[in-house]
Legacy VTK file of the C-alpha trace (Angstrom):
# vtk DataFile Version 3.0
C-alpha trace
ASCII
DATASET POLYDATA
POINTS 139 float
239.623 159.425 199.409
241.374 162.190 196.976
238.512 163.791 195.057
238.190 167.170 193.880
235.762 168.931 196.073
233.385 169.638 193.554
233.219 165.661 192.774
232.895 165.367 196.974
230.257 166.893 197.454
228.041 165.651 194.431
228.957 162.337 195.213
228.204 162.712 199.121
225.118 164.090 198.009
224.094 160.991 195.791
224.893 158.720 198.744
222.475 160.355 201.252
219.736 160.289 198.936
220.529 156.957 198.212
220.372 155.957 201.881
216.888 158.256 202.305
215.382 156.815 199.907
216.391 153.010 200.795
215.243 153.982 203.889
211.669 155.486 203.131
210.573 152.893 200.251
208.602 150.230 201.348
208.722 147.444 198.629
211.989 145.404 198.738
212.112 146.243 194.800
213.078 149.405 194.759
215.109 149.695 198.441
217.388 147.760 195.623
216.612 150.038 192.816
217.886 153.116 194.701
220.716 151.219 196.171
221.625 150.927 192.657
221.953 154.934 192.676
224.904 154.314 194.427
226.662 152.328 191.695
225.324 154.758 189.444
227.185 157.980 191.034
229.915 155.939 191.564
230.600 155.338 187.746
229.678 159.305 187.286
232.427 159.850 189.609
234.922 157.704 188.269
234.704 159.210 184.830
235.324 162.459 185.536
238.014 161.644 188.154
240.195 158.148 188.637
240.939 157.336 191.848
241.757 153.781 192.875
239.558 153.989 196.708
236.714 155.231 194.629
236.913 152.502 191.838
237.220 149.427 194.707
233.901 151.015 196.479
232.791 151.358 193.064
232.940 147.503 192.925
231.758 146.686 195.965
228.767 148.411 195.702
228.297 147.086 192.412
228.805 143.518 193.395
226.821 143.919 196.341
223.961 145.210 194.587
224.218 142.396 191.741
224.789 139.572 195.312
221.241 141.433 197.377
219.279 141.678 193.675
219.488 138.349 193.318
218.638 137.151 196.835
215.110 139.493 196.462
213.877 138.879 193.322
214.163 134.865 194.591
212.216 135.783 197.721
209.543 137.775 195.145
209.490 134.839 193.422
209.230 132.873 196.395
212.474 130.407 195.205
214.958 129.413 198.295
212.965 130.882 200.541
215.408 129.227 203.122
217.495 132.223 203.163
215.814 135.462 204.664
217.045 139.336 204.786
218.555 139.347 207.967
216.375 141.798 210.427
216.702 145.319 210.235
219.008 144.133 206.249
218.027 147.961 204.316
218.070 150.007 207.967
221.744 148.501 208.037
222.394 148.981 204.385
220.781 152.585 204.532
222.935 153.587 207.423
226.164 152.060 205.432
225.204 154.319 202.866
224.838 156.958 204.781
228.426 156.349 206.617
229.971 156.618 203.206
228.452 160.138 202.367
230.151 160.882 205.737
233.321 159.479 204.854
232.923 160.756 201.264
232.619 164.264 202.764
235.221 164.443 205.110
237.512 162.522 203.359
238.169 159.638 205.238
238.727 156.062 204.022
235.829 153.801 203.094
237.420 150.562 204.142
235.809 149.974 206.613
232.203 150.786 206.104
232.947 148.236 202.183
233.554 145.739 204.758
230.239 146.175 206.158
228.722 146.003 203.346
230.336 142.991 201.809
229.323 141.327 204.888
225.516 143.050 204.517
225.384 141.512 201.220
226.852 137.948 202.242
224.441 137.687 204.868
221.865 137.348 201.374
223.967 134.148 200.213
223.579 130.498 201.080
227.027 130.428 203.048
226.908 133.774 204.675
223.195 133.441 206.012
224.112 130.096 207.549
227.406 131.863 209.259
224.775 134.995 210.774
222.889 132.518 211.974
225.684 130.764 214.026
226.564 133.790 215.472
229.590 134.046 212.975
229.074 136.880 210.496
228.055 140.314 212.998
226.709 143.526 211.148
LINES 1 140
139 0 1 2 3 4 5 6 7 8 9 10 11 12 13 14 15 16 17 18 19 20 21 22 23 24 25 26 27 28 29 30 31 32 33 34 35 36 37 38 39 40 41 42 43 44 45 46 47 48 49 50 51 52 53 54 55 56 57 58 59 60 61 62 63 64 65 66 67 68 69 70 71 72 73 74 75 76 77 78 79 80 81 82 83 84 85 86 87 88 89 90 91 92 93 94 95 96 97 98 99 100 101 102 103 104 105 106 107 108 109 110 111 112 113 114 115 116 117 118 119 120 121 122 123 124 125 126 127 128 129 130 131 132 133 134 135 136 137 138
């Protein structure tokens, strides 16, 4: 990803807080809340420098956010209980996170750790949960 360093390095910055703090939270609440962060530095990013890699991860961390959200405040709520956070779902999503500050810093792409993450957050859907659970979806 093409960013100015300056840009780098706040935004590699965000990330790992975002992943230390997913990480060290206990309530399923707010490992979402500062997940959001992510989205959050993402847009800061974007506004001050476009650059079509950052914008996709941009949207796949927003989407992904909006997609696990959903799937814990029904499990708060106790509604469709059916479909539980995979084990170890935030340790995962933290060390995605975490990847992407890496990436982020040395400059590498971030295909491959969105893909984990789209498949993090379709494990939290109907369709997806049913697939991890036939062996089908692997994160």
């Amino acid at each position: 990803m093409k960013l100015p360093n300056e840009l780098r390095l706040e935004l590699e910055k965000e990330l790992r807080y975002t992943s230390d703090k997913i990480i060290g939270e206990e309530g399923i609440s707010r490992k979402v809340f500062f997940y959001g962060a992510a989205v959050a530095a993402t847009h800061r990013i974007i506004e001050m420098c476009y650059e079509p890699e950052l914008v996709l991860l941009d949207m796949v961390l927003e989407v992904s956010c909006s997609i696990i959200n959903e799937r814990v405040e029904d499990i708060i709520q106790e509604k469709n209980t059916a479909i539980e956070l995979i084990d170890g779902f935030f340790d995962k999503l933290a060390q995605a996170v975490g990847d992407l500050a890496e990436c982020i810093k040395s400059g590498k792409s971030t295909y491959k750790i969105m893909e984990t993450i789209v498949m993090l957050a379709h494990t939290t859907t109907g369709t997806g949960y049913y697939l991890y659970t036939k062996g089908l979806v692997k994160v």
